[in-house]
VOGU-3710 file (C-alpha; in Angstrom, 3 decimals, decimal comma):
1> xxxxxxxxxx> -12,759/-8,350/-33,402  -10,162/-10,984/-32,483  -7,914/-9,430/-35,226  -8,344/-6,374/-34,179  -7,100/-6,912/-30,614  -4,436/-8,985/-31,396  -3,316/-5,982/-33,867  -4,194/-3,537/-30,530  -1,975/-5,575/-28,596  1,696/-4,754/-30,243
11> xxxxxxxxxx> 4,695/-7,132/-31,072  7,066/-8,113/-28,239  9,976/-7,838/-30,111  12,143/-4,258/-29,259  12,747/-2,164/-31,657  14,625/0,670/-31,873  13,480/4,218/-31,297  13,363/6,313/-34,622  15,099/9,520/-34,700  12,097/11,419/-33,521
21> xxxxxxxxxx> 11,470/9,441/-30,677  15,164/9,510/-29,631  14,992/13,700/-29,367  11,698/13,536/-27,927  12,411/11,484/-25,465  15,842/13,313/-24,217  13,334/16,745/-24,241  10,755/14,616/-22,043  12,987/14,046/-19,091  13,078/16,509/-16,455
31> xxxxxxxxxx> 16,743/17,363/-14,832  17,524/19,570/-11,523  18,057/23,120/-12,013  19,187/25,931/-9,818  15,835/27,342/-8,031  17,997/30,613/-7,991  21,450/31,963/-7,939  23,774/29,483/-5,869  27,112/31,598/-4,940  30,296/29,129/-4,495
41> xxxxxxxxxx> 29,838/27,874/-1,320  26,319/28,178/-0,851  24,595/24,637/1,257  21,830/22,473/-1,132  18,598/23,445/0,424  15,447/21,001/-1,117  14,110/24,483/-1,829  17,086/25,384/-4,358  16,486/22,876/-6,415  13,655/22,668/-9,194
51> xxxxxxxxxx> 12,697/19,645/-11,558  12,602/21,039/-15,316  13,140/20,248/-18,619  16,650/21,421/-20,296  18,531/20,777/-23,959  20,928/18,169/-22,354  20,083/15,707/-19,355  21,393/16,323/-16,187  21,167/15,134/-12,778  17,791/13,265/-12,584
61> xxxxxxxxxx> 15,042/14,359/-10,083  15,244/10,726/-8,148  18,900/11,636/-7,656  17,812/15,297/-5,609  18,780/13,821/-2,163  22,120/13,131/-3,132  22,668/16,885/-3,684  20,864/17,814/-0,375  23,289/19,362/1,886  26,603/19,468/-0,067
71> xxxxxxxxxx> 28,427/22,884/-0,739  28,492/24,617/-4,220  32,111/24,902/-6,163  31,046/27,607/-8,318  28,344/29,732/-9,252  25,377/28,239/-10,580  23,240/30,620/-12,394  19,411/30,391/-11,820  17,446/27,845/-13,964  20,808/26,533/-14,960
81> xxxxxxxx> 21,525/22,974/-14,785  23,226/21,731/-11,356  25,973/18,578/-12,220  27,701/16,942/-9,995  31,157/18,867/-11,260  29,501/22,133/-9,531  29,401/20,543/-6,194  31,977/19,505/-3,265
//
């Protein structure tokens, strides 16, 4: 049994991340997206913004209060993702 939990237990050296882990992982991580259509010069509500998955990272949910309150550039289509380019 001692074998067996040492085994259990993992090596403490990193390694790195196979291929498949690498794309899962990007997939995993949830970005902010537009709750709805945001015309150009539209105000960040909490309320426009959702957490959700998307096919390229973004701005990261812990980072949602930085976009609180600051004015849209452009349009940001609904369930699109918002960047900090799309904001004054």
């Amino acid at each position: 049994m001692v074998r067996e939990i040492e085994a259990a237990r993992g090596y403490s050296t990193p390694r790195s991340f196979s291929p498949e882990e690498v794309k899962y992982r990007k997939y995993s991580k949830k970005s902010l997206v537009a709750a709805r259509d945001l015309a150009e010069g539209h105000i960040i509500a909490p309320d426009d913004l959702l957490f959700m998955r998307a096919d390229s990272l973004g701005v990261t949910p812990d980072q949602a209060e930085r976009l609180v309150n600051r004015k849209v550039r452009r349009l940001i289509a609904a369930y699109h993702l918002v960047t900090e380019d799309d904001l004054i």
